[in-house]
C-alpha positions as CSV (number, residue, x, y, z in Angstrom):
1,X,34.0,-55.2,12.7
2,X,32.1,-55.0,9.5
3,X,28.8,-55.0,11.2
4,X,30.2,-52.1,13.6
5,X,31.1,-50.0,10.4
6,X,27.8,-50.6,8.9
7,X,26.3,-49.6,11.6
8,X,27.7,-46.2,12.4
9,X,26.6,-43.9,9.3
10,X,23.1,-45.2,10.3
11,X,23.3,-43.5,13.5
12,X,25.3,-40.4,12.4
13,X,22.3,-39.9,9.5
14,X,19.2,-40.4,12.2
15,X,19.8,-37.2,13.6
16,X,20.0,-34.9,10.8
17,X,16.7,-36.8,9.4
18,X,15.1,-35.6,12.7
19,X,16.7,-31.9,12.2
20,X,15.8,-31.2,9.1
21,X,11.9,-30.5,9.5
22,X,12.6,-28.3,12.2
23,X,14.7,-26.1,9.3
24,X,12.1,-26.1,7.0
25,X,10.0,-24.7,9.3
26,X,12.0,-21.6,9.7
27,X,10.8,-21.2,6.2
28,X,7.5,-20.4,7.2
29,X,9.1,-17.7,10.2
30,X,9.0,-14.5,7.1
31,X,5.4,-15.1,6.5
32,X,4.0,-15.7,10.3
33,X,6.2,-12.6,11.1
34,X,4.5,-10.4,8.8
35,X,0.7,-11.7,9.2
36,X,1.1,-11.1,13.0
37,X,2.1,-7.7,12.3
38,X,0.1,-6.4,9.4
39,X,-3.1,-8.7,10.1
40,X,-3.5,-10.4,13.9
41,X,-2.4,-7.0,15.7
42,X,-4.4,-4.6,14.0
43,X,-7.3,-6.9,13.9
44,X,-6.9,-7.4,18.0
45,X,-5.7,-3.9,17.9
46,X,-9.8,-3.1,16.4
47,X,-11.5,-5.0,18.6
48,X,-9.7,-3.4,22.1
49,X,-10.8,0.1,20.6
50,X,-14.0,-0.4,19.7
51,X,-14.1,-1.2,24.0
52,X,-12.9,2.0,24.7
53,X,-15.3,5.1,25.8
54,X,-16.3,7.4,23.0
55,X,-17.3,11.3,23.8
56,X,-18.5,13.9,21.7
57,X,-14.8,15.2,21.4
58,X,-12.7,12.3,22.6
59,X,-12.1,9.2,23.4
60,X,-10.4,7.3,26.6
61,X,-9.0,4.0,26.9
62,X,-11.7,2.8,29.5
63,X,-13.5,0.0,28.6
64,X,-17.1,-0.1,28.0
65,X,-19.8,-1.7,26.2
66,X,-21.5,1.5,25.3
67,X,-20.4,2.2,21.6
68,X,-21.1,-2.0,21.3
69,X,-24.6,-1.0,22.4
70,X,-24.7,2.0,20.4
71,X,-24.5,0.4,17.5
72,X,-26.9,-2.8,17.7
73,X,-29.7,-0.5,19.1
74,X,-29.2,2.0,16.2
75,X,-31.3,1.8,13.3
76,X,-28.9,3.6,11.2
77,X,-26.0,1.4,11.6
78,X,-28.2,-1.9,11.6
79,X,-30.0,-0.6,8.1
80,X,-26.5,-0.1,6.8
81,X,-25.2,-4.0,8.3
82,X,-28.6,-5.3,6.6
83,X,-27.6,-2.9,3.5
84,X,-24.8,-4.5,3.1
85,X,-25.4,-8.1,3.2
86,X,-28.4,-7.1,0.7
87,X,-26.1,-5.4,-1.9
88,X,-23.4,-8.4,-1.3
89,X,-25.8,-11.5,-2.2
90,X,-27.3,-9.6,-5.2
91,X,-24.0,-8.4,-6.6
92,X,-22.5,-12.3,-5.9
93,X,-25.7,-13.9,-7.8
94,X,-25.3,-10.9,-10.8
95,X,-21.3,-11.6,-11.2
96,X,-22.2,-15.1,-11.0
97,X,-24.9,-14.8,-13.5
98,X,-23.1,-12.3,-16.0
99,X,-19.8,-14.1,-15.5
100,X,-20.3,-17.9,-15.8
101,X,-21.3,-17.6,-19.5
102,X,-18.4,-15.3,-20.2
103,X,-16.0,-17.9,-18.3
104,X,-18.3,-21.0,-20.1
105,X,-17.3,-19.1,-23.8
106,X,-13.9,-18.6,-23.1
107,X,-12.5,-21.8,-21.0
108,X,-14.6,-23.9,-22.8
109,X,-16.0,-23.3,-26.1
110,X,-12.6,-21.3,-27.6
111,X,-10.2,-24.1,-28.7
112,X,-7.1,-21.7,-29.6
113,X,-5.6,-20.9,-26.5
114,X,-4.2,-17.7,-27.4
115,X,-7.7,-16.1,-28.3
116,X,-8.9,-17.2,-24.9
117,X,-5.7,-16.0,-23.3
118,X,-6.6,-12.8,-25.8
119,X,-10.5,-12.7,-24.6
120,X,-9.3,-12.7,-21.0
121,X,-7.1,-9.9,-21.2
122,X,-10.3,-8.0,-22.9
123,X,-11.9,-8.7,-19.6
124,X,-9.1,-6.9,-17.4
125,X,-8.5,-3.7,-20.3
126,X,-10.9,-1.8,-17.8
127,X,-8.5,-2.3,-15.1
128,X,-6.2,-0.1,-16.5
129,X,-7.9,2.9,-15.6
130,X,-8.8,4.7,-12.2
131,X,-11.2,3.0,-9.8
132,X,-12.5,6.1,-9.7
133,X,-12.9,6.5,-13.4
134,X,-14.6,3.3,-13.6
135,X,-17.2,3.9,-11.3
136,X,-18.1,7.9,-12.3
137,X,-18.2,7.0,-16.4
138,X,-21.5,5.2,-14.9
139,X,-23.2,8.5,-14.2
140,X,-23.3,9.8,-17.7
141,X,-24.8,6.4,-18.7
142,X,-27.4,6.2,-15.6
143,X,-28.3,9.6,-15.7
144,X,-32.2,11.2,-16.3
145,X,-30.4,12.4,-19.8
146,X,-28.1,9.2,-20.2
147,X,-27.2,6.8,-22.7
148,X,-29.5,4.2,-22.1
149,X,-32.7,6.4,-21.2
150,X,-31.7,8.1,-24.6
151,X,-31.5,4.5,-26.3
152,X,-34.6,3.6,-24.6
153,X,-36.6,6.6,-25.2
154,X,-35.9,6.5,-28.8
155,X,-36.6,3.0,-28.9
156,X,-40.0,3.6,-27.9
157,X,-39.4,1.2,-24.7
158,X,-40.4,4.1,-22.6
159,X,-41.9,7.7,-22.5
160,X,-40.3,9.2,-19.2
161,X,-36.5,9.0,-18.4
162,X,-36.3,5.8,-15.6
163,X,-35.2,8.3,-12.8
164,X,-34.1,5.3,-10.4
165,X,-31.3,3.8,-12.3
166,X,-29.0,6.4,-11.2
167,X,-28.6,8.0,-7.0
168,X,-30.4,4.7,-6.3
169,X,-29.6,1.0,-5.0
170,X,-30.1,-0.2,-8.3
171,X,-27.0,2.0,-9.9
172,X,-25.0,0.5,-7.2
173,X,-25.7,-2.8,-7.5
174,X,-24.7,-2.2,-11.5
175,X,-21.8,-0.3,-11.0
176,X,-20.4,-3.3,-9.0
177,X,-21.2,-6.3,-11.5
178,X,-19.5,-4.5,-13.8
179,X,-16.4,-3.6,-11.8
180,X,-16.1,-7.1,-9.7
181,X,-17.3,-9.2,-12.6
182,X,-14.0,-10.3,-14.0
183,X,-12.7,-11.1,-10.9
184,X,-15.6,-14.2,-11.1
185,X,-14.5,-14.8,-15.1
186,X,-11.0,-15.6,-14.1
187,X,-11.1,-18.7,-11.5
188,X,-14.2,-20.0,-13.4
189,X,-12.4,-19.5,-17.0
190,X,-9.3,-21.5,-15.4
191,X,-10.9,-24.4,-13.8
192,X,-13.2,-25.0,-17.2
193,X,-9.9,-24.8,-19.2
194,X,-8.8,-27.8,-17.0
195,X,-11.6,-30.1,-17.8
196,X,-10.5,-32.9,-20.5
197,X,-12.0,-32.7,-24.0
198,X,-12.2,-36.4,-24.1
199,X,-14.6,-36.8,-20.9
200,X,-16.9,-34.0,-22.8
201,X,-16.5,-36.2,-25.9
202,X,-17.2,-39.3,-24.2
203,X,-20.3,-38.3,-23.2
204,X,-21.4,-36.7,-26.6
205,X,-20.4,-40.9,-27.9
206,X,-22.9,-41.8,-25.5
207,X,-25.8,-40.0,-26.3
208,X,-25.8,-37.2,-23.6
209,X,-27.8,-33.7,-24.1
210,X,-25.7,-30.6,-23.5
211,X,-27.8,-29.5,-20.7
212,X,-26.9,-32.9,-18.8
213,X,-22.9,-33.0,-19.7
214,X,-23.1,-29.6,-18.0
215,X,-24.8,-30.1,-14.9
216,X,-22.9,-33.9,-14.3
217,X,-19.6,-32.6,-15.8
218,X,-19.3,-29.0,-16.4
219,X,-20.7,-27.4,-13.1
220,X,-18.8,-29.8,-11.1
221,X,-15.4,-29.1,-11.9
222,X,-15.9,-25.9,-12.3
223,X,-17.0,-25.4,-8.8
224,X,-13.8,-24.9,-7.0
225,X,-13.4,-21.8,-9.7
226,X,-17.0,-20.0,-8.8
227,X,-16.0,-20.4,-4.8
228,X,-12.7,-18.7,-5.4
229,X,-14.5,-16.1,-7.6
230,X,-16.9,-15.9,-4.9
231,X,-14.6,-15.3,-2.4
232,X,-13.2,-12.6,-4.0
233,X,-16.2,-10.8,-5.2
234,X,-17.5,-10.9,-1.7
235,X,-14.3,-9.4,0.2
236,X,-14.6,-6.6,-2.0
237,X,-17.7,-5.8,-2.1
238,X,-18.3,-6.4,1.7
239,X,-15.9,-3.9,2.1
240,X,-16.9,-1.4,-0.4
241,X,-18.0,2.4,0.2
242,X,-16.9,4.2,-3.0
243,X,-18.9,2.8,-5.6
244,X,-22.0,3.6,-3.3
245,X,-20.9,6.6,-2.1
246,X,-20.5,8.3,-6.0
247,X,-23.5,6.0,-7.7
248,X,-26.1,6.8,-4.7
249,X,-25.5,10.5,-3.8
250,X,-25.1,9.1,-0.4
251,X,-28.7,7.4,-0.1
252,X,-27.2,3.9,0.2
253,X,-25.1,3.6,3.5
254,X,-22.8,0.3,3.7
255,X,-20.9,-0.8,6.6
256,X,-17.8,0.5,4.9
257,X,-19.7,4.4,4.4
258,X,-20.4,4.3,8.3
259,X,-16.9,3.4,9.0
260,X,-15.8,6.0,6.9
261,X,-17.6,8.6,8.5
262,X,-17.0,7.7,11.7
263,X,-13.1,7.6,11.2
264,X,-13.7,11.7,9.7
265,X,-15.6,12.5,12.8
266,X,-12.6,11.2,14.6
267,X,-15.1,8.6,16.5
268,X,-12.9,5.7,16.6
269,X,-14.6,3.5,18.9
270,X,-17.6,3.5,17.0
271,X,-15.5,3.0,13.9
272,X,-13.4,-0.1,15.2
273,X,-17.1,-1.8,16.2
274,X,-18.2,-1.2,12.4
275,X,-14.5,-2.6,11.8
276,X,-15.2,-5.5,14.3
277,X,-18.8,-6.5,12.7
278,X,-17.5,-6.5,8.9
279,X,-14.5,-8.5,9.7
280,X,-16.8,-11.2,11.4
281,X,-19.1,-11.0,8.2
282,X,-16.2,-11.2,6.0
283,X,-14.7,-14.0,7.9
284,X,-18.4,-16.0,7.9
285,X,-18.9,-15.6,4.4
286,X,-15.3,-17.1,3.4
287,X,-15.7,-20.2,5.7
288,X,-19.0,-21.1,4.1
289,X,-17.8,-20.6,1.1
290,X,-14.5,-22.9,2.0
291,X,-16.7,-25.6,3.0
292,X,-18.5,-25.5,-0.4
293,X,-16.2,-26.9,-2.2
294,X,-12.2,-28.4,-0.3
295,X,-9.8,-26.2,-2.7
296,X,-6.7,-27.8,-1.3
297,X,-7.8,-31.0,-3.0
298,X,-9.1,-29.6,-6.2
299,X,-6.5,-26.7,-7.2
């Protein structure tokens, strides 16, 4: 009898054990739910449009590889896909380059954690303000007659205005370090303020240069941070066609300015392949980057 009573809450328990993953899955059922509506359908939405048989006036939902054709025998839209990859890597090395320092001073080197927290908020003031705002108070700066060709001119540094900084590649390319650049501060100013004093110290006791504490220690660790600022960075500015469009005068043409236009001359099949091509860059660019470094382990 006494082994019979044991026995019995034993096999009443096994089966709620075996139940209850199954309920913690339905935690999951809100978020699957949404991404198939606001993400996988559009996306597989995109890709059966850009199939579909564009005219000057219309389009019909017949599938055809013309606008497919159209666009990887144009020179126009394969300039723009080049363009953009271009203006990407340079922007990602600039952020990287301007931003690391910033993060290094402020994870690193600023003991009192409410100055850093102080310094970081500094980095987002700009934020505050218009997207637009931000990327027109360049012109006045860039310009033939702007503040730095003013500074430089008086300077002495040059004689003639520098014409290309502004309606050029080059404007762009600045207008987007400085916008995108805190978003590489951030995740790089985190993962240094994770990194133990002691192992810093421990190498100082044993005789090691800065230089070398930083690349065996300090790079390292911070890694997982410049990925995720990397990632960011380059969804943004894969996708960008404002910053171009007011800092070029329209001479720089990114993926995201042909889509644009496309979508205002109501040429949506030519559009969704645009659409199709950047989401398969975007998507490249964040799986290399994933493999990099395995942030699941590291954050």
């Amino acid at each position: 009898m006494a082994a019979t009573s044991h026995d019995t809450p034993v096999e009443t328990a096994a089966p709620s054990t075996r139940r209850q993953p199954d309920r913690t899955y339905w935690l999951l059922a809100p978020g699957v739910l949404w991404m198939l509506l606001f993400l996988v359908a559009p996306i597989l939405m995109m890709v059966y449009v850009s199939f579909w048989t564009q005219t000057t006036f219309k389009i019909e939902p017949t599938l055809t590889l013309k606008s497919w054709i159209t666009f990887f025998s144009s020179d126009t839209y394969l300039g723009a896909l080049w363009t953009t990859v271009r203006i990407w890597l340079i922007v990602l090395v600039s952020t990287l380059l301007v931003g690391y320092p910033a993060a290094l001073f402020v994870g690193l080197f600023v003991k009192n954690k409410t100055l850093s927290t102080a310094l970081l908020v500094l980095c987002v003031i700009p934020f505050w303000t218009s997207f637009l705002i931000r990327v027109l108070a360049w012109r006045p700066m860039l310009g033939k007659e702007g503040a730095i060709n003013m500074i430089l001119m008086k300077l002495g540094i040059v004689t003639q205005p520098i014409e290309v900084l502004l309606f050029s590649e080059l404007s762009v390319i600045i207008g987007m370090t400085q916008i995108y650049c805190v978003f590489m501060v951030g995740p790089i100013a985190f993962m240094l303020g994770r990194i133990d004093p002691s192992v810093i110290e421990a190498a100082q006791d044993l005789g090691a240069s800065f230089w070398r504490i930083f690349r065996t220690i300090i790079l390292p660790l911070s890694m997982p941070g410049v990925v995720v600022g990397a990632i960011f960075v380059s969804v943004m500015v894969l996708g960008e066609f404002a910053t171009s469009a007011a800092l070029s005068g329209r001479k720089v043409n990114l993926l995201g300015n042909i889509i644009v236009t496309q979508v205002g001359s109501l040429k949506w099949a030519f559009a969704a392949v645009a659409g199709v091509v950047l989401t398969i860059l975007m998507g490249a660019v964040v799986a290399a980057l994933l493999r990099v470094v395995d942030l699941r382990k590291e954050l």
